[in-house]
N, C-alpha and C positions, 0 to 999 in steps of 0.2 A: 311343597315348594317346587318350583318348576325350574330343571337341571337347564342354567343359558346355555352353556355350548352344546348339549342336546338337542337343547329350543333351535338353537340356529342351524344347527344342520339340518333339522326338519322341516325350515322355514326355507333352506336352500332348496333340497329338495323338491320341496310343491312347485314354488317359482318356478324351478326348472322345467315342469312340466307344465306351466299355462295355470293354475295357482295362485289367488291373492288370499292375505291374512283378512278377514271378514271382520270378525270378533275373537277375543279373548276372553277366556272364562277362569276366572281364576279365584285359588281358596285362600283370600288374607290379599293384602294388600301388592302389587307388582315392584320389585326391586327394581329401582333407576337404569340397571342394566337392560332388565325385557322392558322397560318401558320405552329403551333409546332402540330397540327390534321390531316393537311391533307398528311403527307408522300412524297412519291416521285411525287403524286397527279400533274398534271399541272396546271398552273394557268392562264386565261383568261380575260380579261378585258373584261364586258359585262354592257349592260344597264339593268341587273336585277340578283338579285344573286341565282345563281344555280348549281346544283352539275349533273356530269354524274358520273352513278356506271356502273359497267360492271361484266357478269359473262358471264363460258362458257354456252352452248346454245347446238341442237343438231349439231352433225359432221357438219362440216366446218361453224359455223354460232357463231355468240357469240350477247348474250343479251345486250342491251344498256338501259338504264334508263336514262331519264333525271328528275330529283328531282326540283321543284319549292322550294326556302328556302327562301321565301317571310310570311303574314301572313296565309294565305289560303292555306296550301301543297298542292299539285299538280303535278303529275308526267305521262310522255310520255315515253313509251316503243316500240323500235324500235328490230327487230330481223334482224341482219345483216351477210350477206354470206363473205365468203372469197372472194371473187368475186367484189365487191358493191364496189360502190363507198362511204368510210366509211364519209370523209369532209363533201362530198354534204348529204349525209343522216343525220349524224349530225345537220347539219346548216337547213336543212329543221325543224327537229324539234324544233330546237333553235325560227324557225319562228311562228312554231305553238303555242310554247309557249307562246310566246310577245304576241300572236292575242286572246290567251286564257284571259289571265292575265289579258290583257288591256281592256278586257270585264266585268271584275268582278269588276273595278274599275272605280267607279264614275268619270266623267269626270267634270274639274271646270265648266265649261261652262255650264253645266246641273247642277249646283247644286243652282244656281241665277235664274232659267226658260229662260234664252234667249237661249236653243240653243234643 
């Protein structure tokens, strides 16, 4: 579940620096609260919750952030052409995320010694 007054200092934050909320990615349904945060923002059903920001970038390319809003921030920066394949670029990140994340996180099976 995504901590709102966390959410919105992080939200303050990017703004501040030239930063729009893109998409929301989020695990289970969005509370009323982050849903009155996130603007016209889209919203995603994912197995962990995270925010894409986006700014422009140079001629023909625009910045992509993907924002981890889990306990450990964490964030992937893609620079994307007019040209690209914007999905599959996305989605590749989405994947490095999950492979990042699921690395920092103790797994049950290792935390008994059988595994």
């Amino acid at each position: 579940m995504i901590d709102i007054g966390t959410f919105s200092d992080t939200l303050a934050q990017y703004r501040k620096h030239g930063w729009q909320l893109a998409r929301l990615l989020v695990n289970g349904e969005p509370s009323p609260e982050l849903s009155g945060l996130i603007g016209s923002a889209s919203v995603h059903e994912s197995a962990f919750d995270a925010a894409w920001f986006t700014r422009s970038a140079l001629p023909g390319t625009t910045t992509w952030e993907l924002r981890y809003l889990g306990p450990s921030p964490l964030a992937l920066v893609s620079v994307v052409g007019e040209d690209a394949d914007l999905e599959a670029e996305l989605e590749f990140q989405q994947e490095r995320l999950v492979e990042m994340v699921s690395r920092k996180i103790p797994s049950k099976e290792g935390k008994n010694g059988t595994s």
